[in-house]
C-alpha positions as CSV (number, residue, x, y, z in Angstrom):
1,X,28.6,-7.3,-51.9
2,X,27.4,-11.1,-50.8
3,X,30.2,-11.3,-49.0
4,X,29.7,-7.7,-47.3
5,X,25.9,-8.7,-46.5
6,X,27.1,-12.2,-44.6
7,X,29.5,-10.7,-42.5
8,X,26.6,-8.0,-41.5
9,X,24.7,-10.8,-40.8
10,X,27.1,-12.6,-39.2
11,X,27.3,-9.5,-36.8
12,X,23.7,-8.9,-36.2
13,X,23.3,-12.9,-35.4
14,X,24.9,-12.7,-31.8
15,X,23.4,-9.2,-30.9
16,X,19.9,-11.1,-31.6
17,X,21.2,-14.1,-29.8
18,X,22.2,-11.9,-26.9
19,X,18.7,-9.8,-26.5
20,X,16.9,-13.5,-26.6
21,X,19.3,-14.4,-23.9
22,X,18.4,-11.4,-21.9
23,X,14.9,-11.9,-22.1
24,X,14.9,-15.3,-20.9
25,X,17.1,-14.6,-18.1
26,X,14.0,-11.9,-17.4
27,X,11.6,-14.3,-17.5
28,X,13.4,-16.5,-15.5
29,X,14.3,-13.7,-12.9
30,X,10.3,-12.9,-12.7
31,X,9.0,-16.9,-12.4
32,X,10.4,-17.5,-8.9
33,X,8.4,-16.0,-6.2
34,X,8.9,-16.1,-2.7
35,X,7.2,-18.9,-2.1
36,X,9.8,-20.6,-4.3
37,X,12.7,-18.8,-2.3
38,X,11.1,-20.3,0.4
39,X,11.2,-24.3,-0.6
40,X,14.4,-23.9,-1.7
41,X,15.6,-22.8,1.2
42,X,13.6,-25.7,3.1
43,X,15.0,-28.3,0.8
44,X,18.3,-27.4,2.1
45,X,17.2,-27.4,6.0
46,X,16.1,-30.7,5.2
47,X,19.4,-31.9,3.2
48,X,22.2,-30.1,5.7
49,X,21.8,-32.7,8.5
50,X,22.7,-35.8,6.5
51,X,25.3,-34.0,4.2
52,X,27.2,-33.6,7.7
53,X,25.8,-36.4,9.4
54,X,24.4,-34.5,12.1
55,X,20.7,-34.1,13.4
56,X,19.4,-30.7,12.9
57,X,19.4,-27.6,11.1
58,X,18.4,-24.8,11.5
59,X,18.4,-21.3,9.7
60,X,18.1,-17.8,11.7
61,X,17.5,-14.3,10.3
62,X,17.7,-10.6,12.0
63,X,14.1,-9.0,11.6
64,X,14.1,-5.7,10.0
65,X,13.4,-2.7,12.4
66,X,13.8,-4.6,15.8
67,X,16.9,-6.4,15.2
68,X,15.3,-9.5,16.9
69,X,17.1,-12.9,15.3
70,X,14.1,-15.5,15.4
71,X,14.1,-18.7,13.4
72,X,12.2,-19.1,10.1
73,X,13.0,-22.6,9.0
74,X,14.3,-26.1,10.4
75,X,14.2,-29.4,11.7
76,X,12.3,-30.3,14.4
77,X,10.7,-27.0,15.4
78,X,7.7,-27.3,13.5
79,X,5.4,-24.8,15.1
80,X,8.0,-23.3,17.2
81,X,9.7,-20.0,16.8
82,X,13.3,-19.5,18.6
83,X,14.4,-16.4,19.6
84,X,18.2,-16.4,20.7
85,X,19.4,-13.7,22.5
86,X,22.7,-11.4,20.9
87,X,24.2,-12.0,24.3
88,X,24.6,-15.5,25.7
89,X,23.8,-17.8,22.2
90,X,26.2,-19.7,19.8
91,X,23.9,-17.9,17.0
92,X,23.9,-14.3,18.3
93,X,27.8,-14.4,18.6
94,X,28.1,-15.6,15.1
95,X,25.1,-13.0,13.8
96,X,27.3,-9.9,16.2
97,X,31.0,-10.6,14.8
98,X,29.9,-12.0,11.6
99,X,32.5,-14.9,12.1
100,X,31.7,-19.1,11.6
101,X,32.4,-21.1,14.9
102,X,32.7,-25.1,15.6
103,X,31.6,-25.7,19.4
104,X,31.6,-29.5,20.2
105,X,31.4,-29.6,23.8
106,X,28.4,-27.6,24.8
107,X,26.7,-30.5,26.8
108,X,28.8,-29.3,29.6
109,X,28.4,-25.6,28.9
110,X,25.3,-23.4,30.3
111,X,23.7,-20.6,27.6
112,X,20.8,-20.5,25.9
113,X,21.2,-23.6,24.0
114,X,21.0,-25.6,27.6
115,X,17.8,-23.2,28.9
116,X,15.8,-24.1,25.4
117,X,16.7,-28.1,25.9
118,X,14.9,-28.2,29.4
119,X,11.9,-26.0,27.8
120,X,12.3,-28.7,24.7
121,X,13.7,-31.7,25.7
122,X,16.0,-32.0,23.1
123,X,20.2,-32.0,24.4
124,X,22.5,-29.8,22.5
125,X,25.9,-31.8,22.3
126,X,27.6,-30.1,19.4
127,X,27.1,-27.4,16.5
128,X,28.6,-25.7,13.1
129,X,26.7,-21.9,12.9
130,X,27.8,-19.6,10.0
131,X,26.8,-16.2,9.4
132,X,24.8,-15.7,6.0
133,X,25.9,-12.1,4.8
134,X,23.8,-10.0,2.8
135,X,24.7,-9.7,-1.2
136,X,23.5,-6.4,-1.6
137,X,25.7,-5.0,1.2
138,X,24.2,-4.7,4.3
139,X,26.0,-6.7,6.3
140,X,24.9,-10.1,8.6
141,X,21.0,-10.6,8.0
142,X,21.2,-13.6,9.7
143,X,23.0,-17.6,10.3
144,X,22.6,-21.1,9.7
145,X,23.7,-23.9,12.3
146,X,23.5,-27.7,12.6
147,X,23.5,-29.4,15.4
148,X,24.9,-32.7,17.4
149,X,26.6,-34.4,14.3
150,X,26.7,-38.4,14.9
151,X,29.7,-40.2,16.7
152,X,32.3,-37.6,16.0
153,X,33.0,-33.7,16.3
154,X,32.4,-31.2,14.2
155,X,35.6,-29.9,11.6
156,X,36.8,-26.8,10.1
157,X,36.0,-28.0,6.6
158,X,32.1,-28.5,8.0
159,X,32.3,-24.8,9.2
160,X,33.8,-24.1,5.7
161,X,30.9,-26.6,3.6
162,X,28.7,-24.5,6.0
163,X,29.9,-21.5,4.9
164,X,29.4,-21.7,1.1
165,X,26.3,-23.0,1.6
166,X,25.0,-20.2,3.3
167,X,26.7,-17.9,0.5
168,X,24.3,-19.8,-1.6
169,X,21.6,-19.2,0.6
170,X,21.9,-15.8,0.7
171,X,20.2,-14.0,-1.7
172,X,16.7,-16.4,-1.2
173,X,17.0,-15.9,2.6
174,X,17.4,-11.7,1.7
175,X,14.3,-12.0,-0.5
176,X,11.9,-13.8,2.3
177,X,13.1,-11.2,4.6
178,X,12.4,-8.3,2.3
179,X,9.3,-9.3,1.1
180,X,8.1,-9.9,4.9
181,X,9.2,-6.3,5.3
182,X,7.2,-5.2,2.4
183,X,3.8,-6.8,3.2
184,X,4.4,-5.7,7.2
185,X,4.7,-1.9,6.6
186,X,2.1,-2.1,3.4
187,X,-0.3,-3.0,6.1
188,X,0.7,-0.2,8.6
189,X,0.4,2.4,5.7
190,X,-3.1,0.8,4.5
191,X,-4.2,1.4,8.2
192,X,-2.9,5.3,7.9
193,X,-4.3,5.9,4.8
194,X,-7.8,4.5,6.0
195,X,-7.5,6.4,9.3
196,X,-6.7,9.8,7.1
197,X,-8.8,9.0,4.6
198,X,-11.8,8.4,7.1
199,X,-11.6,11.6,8.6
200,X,-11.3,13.7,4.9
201,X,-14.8,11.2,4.3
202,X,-15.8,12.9,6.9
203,X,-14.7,16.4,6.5
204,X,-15.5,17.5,2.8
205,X,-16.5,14.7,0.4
206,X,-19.8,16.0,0.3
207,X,-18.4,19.3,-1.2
208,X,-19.6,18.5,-4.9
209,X,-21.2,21.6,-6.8
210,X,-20.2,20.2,-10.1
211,X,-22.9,18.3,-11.3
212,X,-21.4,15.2,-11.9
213,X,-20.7,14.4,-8.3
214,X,-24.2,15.4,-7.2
215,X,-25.2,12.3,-10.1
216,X,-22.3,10.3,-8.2
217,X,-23.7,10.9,-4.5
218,X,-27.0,10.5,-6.0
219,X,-26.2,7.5,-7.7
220,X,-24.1,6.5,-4.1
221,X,-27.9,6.9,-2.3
222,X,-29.0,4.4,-4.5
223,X,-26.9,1.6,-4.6
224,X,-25.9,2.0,-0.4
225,X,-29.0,0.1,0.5
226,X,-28.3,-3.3,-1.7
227,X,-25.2,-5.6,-1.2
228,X,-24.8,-5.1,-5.2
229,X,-20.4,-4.9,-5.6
230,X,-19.5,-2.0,-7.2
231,X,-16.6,-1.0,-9.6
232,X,-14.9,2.4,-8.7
233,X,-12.9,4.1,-12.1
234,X,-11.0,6.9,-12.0
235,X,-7.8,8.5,-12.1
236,X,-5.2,8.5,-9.2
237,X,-6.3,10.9,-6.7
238,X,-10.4,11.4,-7.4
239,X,-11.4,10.0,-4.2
240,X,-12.1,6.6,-5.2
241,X,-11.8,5.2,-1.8
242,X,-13.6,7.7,-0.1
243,X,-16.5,6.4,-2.2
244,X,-16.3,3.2,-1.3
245,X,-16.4,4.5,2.0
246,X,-19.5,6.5,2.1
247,X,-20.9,3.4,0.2
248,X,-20.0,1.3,3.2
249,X,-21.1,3.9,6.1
250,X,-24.3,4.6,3.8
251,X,-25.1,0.4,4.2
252,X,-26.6,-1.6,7.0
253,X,-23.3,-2.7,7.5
254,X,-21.9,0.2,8.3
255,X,-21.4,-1.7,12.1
256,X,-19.1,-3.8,10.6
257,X,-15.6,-3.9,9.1
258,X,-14.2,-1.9,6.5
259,X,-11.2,-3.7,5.4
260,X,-9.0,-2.3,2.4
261,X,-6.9,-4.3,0.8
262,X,-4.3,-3.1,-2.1
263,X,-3.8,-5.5,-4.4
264,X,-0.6,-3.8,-6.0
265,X,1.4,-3.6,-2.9
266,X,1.1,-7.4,-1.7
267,X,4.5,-9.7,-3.0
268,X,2.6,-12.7,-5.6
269,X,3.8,-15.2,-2.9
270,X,1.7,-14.0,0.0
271,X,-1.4,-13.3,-1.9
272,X,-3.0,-16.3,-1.0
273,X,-2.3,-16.4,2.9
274,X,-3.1,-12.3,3.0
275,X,-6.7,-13.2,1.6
276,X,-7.3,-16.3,3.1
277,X,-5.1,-16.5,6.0
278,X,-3.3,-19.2,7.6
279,X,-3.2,-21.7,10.6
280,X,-0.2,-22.4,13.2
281,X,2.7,-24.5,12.0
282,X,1.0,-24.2,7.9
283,X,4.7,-23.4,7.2
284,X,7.8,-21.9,9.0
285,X,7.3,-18.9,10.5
286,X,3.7,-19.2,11.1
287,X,3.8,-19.6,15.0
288,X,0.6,-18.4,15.2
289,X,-3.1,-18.9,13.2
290,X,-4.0,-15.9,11.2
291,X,-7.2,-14.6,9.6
292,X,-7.5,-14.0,5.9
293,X,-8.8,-10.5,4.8
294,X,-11.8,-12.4,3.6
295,X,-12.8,-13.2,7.5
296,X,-11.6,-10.3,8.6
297,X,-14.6,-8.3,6.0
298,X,-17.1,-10.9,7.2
299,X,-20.6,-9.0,7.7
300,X,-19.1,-5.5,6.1
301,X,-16.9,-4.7,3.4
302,X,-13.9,-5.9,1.4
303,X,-12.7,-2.7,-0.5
304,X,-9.8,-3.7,-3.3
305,X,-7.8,-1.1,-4.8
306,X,-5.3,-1.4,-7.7
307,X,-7.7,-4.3,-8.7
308,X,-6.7,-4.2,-11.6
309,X,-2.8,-5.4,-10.6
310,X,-4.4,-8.3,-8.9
311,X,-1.7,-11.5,-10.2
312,X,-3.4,-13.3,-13.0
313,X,-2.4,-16.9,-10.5
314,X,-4.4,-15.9,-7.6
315,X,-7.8,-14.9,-9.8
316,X,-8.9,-18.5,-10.1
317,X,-9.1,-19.2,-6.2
318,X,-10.3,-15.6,-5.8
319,X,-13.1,-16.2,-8.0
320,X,-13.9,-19.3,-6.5
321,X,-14.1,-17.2,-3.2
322,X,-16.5,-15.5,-4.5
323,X,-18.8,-17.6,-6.3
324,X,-19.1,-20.0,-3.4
325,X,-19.0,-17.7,-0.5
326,X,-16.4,-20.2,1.3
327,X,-12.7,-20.9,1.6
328,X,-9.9,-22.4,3.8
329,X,-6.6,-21.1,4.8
330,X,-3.1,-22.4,4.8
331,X,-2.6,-25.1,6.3
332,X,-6.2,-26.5,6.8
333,X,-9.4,-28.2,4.8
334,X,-11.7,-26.5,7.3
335,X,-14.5,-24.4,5.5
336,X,-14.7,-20.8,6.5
337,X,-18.0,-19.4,5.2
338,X,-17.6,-15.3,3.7
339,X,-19.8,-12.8,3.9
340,X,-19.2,-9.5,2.4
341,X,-19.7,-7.0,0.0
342,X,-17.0,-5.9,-2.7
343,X,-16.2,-3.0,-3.7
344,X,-13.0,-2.4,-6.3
345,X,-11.2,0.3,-7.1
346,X,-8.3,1.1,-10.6
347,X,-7.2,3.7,-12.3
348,X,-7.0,1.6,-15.4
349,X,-9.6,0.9,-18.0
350,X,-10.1,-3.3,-16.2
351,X,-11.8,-4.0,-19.2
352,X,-9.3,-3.2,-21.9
353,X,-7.5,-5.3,-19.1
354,X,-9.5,-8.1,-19.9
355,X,-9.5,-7.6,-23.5
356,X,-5.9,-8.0,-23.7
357,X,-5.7,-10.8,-21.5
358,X,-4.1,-9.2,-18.5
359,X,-7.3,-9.9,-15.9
360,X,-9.8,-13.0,-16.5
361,X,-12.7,-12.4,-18.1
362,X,-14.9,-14.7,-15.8
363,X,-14.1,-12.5,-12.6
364,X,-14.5,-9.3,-14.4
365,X,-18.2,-10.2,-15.0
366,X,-18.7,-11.4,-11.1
367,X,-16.6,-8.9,-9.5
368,X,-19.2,-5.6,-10.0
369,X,-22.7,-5.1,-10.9
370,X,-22.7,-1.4,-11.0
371,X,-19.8,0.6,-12.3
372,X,-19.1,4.4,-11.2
373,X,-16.7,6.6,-12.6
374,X,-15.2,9.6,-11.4
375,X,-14.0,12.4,-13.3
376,X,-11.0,14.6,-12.7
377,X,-10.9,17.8,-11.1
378,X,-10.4,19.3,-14.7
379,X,-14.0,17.9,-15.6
380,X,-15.7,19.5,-13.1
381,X,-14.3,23.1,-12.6
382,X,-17.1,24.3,-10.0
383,X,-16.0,22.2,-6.9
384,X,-12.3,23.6,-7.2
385,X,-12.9,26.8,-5.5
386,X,-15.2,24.8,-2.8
387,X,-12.6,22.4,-2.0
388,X,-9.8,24.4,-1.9
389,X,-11.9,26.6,1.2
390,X,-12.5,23.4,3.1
391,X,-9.3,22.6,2.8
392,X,-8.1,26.2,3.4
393,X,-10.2,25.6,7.1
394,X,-8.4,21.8,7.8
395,X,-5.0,22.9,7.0
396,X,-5.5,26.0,9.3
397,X,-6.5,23.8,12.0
398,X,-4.2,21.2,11.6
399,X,-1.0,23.6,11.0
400,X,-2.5,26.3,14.1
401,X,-2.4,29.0,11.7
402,X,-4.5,31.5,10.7
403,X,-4.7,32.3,7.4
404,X,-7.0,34.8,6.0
405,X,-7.9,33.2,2.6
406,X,-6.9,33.1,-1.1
407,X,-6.4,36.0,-3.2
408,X,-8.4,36.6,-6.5
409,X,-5.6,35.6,-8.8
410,X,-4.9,32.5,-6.7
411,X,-8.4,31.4,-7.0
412,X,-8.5,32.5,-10.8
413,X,-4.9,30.0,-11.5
414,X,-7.0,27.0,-8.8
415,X,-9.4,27.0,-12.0
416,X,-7.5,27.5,-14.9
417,X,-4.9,24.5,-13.7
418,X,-5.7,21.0,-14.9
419,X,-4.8,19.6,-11.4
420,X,-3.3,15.9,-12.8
421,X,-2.7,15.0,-9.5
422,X,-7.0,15.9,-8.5
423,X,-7.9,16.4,-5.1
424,X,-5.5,15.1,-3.5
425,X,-2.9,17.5,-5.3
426,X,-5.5,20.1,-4.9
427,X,-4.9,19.4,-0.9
428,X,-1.3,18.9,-1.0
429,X,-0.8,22.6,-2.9
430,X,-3.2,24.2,-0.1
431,X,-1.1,22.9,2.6
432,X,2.2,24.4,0.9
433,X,0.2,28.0,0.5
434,X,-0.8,27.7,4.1
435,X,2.9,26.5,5.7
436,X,4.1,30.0,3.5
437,X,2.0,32.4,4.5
438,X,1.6,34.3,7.2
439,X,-0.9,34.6,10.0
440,X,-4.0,37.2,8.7
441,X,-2.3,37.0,5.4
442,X,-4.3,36.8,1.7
443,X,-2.1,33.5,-0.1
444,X,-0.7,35.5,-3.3
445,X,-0.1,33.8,-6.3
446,X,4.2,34.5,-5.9
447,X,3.4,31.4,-3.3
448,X,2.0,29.2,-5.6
449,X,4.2,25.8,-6.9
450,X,5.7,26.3,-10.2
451,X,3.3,23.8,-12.0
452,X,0.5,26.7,-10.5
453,X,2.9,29.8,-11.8
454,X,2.9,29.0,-14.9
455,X,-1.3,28.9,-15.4
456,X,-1.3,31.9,-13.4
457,X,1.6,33.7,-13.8
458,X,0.8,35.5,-16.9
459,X,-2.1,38.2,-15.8
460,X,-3.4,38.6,-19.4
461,X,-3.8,35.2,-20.5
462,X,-5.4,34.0,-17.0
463,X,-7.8,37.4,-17.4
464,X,-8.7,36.3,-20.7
465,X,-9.5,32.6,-19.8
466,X,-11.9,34.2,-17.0
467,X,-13.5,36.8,-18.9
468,X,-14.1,34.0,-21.9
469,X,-16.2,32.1,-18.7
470,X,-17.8,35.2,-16.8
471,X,-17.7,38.4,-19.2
472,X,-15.6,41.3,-18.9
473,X,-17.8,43.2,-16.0
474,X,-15.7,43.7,-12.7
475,X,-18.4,43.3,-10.5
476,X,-20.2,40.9,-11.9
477,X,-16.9,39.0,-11.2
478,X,-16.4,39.9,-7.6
479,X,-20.4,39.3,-7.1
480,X,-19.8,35.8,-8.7
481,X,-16.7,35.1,-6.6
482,X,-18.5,35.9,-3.3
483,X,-21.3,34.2,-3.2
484,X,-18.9,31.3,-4.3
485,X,-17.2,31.7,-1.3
486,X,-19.9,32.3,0.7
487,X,-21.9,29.3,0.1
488,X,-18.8,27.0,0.5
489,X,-17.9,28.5,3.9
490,X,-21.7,27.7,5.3
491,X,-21.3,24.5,3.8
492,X,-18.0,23.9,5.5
493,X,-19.8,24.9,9.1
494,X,-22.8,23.1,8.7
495,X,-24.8,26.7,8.2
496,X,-23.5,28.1,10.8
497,X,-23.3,31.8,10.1
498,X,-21.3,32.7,12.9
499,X,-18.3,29.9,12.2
500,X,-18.7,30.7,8.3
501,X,-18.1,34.7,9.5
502,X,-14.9,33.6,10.7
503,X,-13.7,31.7,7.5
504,X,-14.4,34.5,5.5
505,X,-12.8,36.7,7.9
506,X,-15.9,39.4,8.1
507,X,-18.2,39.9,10.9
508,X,-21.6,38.0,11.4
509,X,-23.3,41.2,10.7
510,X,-21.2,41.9,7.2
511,X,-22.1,38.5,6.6
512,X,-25.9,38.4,6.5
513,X,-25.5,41.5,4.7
514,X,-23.7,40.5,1.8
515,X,-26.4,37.3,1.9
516,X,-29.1,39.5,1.7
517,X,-28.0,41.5,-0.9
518,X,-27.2,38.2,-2.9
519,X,-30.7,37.4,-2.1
520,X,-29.0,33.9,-0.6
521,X,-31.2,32.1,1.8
522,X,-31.1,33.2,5.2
């Protein structure tokens, strides 16, 4: 039996070994940001010219989405960005057919090598360019070339050194590339999101007939005046930042920007130059000076969602930001004084965060004075039905349709659904009814998603669940269910009565009717 038990353990020792050898080589994998993709790259721009004995180096990439080659690192160029064309370049030859070339008499030829020396100065005698090819498959991203090697020419077996360098090179040049990608469309979406989001601010946030956001927009009134920071909690999809933006247009700064940042979507190695920005020539690439998103709030709002996914390494110089109300960017000791107001935004508990280590507890207590939460759509039942009209009118408008309404039973599932999603799913599901049913049509529940179906679906059950809320009396139910409507649709128009006919689809006259009998104001 010993014997049986050592050789069990002599097989369990190497699958033990093996997961604490995986987890290292995670850890490993996750400590190297681009930044560090970055100096490695550099240290080899810097090492290539005396390897070959040659003068210069430099390293060219294709950007994604305009298939423009520019330089991003090399000797000499400091605060220069080159842009060789596809057409009439050593590089853009190499980049096009993906093949390494030796050219050592281009002092005597014309191209763009000989336009750049008279805007430069600097004589191109010689050069070694490889292509560096993508390790994930997608072909030439970009090349590396060196330049005017000393006293001789250029060999093959420098185009093939060359060559498995840039092999080597290929997977940190792939990551600066991607990771520029990433933080250049994160800021195009940011600035679509806060255009859409604007206009919903504008179109129905102030639909709240729950209680609980009246005591938020109450509470919103309050707090608008002061420059207090606030903390906005809440699940995905409540609306958090159209809080923070009728906190901001609610403000005497409502002049002045509204910037939103999210601090989930920014790569951990450009954290520091997206908040603090950068000046011209702070590192390759940077052809031009930049402004941080903290100058970019000065005199309104910095709004930071996913604050809670903030990277533990940038809270210290973040929390400095704000405690002294100061900072410089990249490249530069000059001061740049902040002023603005913070407001933050998660969908996680930040201070079960904090408790656990995963966000510092000395920027938790300066980041918010007053905290706000904001329940789900399941929590507050009553502004279901309201919503889902307004956004019954938007979609309508956006879409050019004409859609009479919801039915009874469509209405009766909008309440009985736990909408995880919240308002935004609550918007997303009225759009689908409306893009399936036809002009003048009621939406039927056969319309509805399947998530929807299967509250609804089932007549008894759902009848039950509404006749547990509202009694068994049919017309007590339909008398409930009007005024319902009708109070959302004059709150939709402003109390207009005549645009309000329209969304209910009755005329002006049946209208004021139906509000008298209700005894509704008029």
């Amino acid at each position: 039996m010993a014997s049986e038990r050592r050789s069990f353990a002599e097989v369990l020792d190497p699958r033990r070994r093996l997961v604490q050898l995986r987890q290292r080589l995670t850890q490993v994998l996750h400590a190297w940001t681009v930044e560090d993709y970055r100096a490695f790259v550099q240290l080899f721009v810097k090492t290539l010219p005396r390897l070959l004995g040659a003068e210069r180096c430099t390293i060219f990439i294709i950007e994604l989405g305009t298939e423009k080659i520019c330089s991003i690192f090399g000797t000499g160029i400091e605060g220069r960005e080159i842009e060789p064309p596809k057409e009439g370049s050593v590089v853009g030859r190499v980049i096009s057919s993906g093949v390494g070339v030796v050219e050592n008499r281009l002092g005597a030829q014309e191209g763009f090598h000989a336009r750049l020396g008279e805007e430069t100065g600097f004589v191109t005698r010689n050069m070694v360019c490889a292509p560096i090819r993508s390790l994930t498959g997608h072909g030439v991203t970009g090349a590396i070339q060196v330049l005017n090697k000393v006293s001789v020419d250029f060999s093959a077996e420098d185009l093939t050194l060359l060559a498995e360098i840039a092999d080597y090179l290929s997977i940190s040049i792939e990551s600066i590339i991607l990771n520029q990608e990433i933080l250049r469309i994160s800021r195009q979406v940011n600035r679509e999101v806060a255009e859409l989001d604007f206009r919903l601010l504008q179109e129905n946030l102030l639909v709240a007939e729950s209680q609980a956001m009246r005591d938020i927009l109450d509470l919103v009134r309050e707090i608008s005046a002061s420059p207090v920071n606030v903390l906005l909690q809440g699940e995905n999809g409540t609306g958090k930042e159209l809080i923070a933006r009728l906190i901001h247009a609610m403000s005497s700064r409502k002049n002045r920007p509204f910037i939103a940042v999210n601090c989930a979507s920014i790569p951990q190695g450009l954290v520091e130059s997206e908040f603090f920005g950068y000046e011209k020539g702070a590192f390759t690439g940077a052809d031009q000076a930049r402004e941080g998103r903290f100058e970019e709030a000065s005199g309104g709002t910095l709004f930071l969602d996913e604050i809670a996914d903030m990277p533990l390494a940038i809270q210290p110089k973040f929390l400095r930001a704000l405690q002294e109300g100061e900072g410089s960017r990249l490249g530069s000791s000059k001061l740049h004084a902040y002023d603005f107001r913070v407001i933050s935004a998660t969908n996680k508990d930040l201070l079960a965060e904090k408790e656990k280590g995963a966000f510092r507890e000395d920027l938790y207590f300066r980041l918010f004075a007053v905290e706000i939460y904001i329940p789900p759509l399941r929590e507050r039942r009553e502004d279901i039905v309201p919503l889902a009209v307004a956004f019954l009118a938007q979609v309508n408008k956006h879409f050019r349709k004409k859609v009479a309404g919801f039915s009874a039973e469509v209405l009766q599932a909008f309440e009985e659904y736990g909408w995880p999603g919240n308002v935004r799913q609550l918007r997303r599901e009225v759009e689908r009814l409306v893009a399936l049913t036809g002009d003048g049509e009621l939406i039927q529940l056969k319309k509805c998603s399947k998530e929807l179906l299967a509250v609804g679906g089932e007549r008894g059950e759902a009848g039950e669940g509404l006749a547990a809320r509202r009694g068994y009396s049919l017309p007590e139910a339909v008398r409930s269910l009007e005024i319902s409507l009708i109070e959302a649709a004059l709150r939709q128009t402003g109390g207009n009565r005549s645009r309000a006919a329209e969304l209910l689809q009755v005329t002006r006259q049946g209208l004021l009717k139906k509000m008298k009998r209700y005894r509704l104001p008029l």
